[in-house]
N, C-alpha and C positions, 0 to 999 in steps of 0.2 A: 786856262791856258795850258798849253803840253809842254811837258818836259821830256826830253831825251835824252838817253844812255846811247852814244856812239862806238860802234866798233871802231878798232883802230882802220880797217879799210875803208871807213867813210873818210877819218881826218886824214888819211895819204893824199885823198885827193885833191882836198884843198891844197897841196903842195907839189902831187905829180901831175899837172895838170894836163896831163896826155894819154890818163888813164881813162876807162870808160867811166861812165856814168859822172864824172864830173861836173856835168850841169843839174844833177840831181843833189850835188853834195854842197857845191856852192850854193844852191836854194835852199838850203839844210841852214846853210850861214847866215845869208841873206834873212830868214825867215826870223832867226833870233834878233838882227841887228834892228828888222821894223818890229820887234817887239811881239811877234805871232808867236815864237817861241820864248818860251821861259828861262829857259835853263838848257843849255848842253853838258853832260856831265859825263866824264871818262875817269875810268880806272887808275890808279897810277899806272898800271901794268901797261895803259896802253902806252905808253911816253917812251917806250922802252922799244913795243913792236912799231912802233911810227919810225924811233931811231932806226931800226934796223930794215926798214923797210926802205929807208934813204939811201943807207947803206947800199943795198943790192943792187940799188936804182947805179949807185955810184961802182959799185966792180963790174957792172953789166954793161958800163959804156950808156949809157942814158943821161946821166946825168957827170961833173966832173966835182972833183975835192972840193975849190970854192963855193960854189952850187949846192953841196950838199949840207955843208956848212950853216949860207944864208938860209936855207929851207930851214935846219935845226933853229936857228934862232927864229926864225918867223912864227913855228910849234910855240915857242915861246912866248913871243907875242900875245899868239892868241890868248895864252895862258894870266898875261901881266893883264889885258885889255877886258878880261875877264867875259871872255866870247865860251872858253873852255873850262868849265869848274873840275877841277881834278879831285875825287875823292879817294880814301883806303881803300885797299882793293879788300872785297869780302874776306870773313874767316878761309885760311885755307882747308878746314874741316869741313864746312859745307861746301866749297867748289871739289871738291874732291868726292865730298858724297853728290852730288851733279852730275858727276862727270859719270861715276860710276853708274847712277839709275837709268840717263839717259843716251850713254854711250858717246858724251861727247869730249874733246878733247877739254883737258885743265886750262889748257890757253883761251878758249872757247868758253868756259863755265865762269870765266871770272866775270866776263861781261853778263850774260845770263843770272849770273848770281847778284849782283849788282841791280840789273834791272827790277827783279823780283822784287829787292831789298828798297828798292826805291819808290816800285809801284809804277814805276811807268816804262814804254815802249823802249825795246831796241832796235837803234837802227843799225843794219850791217850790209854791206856790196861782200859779204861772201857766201858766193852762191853754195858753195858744200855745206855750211854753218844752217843758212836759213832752208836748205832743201832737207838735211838731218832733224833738224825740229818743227817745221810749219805745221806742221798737224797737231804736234800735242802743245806747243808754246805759240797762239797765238799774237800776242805781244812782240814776239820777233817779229821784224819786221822789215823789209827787204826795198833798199835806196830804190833799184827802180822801180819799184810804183810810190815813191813819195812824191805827193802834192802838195804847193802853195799851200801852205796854213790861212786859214780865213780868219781875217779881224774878229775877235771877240766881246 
């Protein structure tokens, strides 16, 4: 059974749910709860870009202060109900030697390093991210073409 490493732009969308690809990130959800998936695991780091991505949602008129709020504890949720395993985010010496080989940003390397570190796929909805490494990391791996996990 797979386990996955999610960027923080998949788990936005289980909360913005007016972003694209949301029916790809919800079957992401979906797919752990009938047991297709194993594990969802994110960085601490990402808990931080999720906050902040509420955030924006919330100065941008999208979303309003209560709203942003119940979304923050929903993250949470997912976190208590153990849908979202939150691990350490990798050594900052190797995301940083990451960053530097592959030219990708440190915010970008943690996830990446993480996956490495775990042996299994990342999923990410950022096209700049997954279009900077799909050649040489194919393990990255890009929400819209994720399918229906098949019973195993």
């Amino acid at each position: 059974m797979v386990r996955l490493v999610l960027n923080a732009s998949v788990v936005v969308k289980w909360l913005l749910i007016d972003e694209p690809l949301t029916a790809e990130a919800l079957q992401v959800e979906q797919d752990f709860r009938d047991g297709q998936v194993e594990a969802l695991l994110i960085p601490e780091f990402c808990l931080w870009e999720v906050a902040n991505a509420i955030w924006v949602a919330c100065r941008r008129g999208r979303i309003d202060e209560p709203t942003a709020k119940d979304l923050l504890q929903f993250l949470q949720s997912y976190i208590q109900q153990g849908i979202l395993s939150v691990l350490q985010n990798p050594p900052l010496s190797d995301v940083l030697d990451f960053a530097l080989r592959f030219g990708v940003p440190v915010y970008d390397s943690i996830y990446i390093v993480l996956a490495q570190r775990e042996g299994c796929p990342l999923l990410t909805a950022d096209e700049r991210l997954f279009q900077a490494v799909a050649d040489s990391l194919p393990f990255v791996q890009w929400l819209g073409d994720y399918k229906r996990q098949d019973p195993q």
